[in-house]
Phi, psi and omega in degrees: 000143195253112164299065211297133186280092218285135170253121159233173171323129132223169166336117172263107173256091185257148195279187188344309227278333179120017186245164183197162145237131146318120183289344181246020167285143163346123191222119218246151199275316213242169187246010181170164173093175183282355166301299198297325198287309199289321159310320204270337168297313149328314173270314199293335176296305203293345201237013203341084195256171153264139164267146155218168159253159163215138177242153189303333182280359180235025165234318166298164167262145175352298186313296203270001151292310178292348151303316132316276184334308176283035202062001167295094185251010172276117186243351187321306224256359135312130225243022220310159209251125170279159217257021167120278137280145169083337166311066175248146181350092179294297200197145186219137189199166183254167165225159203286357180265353178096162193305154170201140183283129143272142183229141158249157167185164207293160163272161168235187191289336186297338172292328186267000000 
């Protein structure tokens, strides 16, 4: 039997720019594609965990989208909001899609 190392909350220190990763977050074998989306499911299963996204253009206001938007890529004073108790922070990182939290938290019996 295989032991899985249990990921909890820790202290979010995002450098300049507003970005942080969880030191025991997901680290993907493949770079794109449903290989990756079937990795990372794989992984959130072996750690049984949960997933949400919360992404920045639906937390800011217009200016600070637009701002982004015009290359001002320091997103640190976004604030991303969890998606509810228990929830903390996998990564907060930008993508070609503009910045986003992965937020995590433990399964519960509710889950299964």
């Amino acid at each position: 039997m295989t032991i899985t190392k249990a990921i909890i909350a820790q202290p979010v220190l995002r450098d300049d720019s507003g970005c942080w990763t969880h030191p025991d977050f997901f680290i993907p074998e493949n770079e794109s594609g449903p290989a990756l989306e079937a990795e990372f499911a794989a992984w959130l299963k072996s750690h049984r965990l949960r997933s949400a996204a919360s992404w920045m253009e639906n937390e800011v206001s217009d200016e600070m989208m637009a701002a982004y938007d015009n290359g001002f890529t320091d997103f640190s004073a976004w604030t991303p909001v969890p998606p509810g108790k228990a929830w903390f922070v996998g990564s907060i990182h930008d993508t070609q899609a503009g910045p986003v939290c992965l937020w995590l938290r433990a399964l519960t019996d509710e889950d299964t």
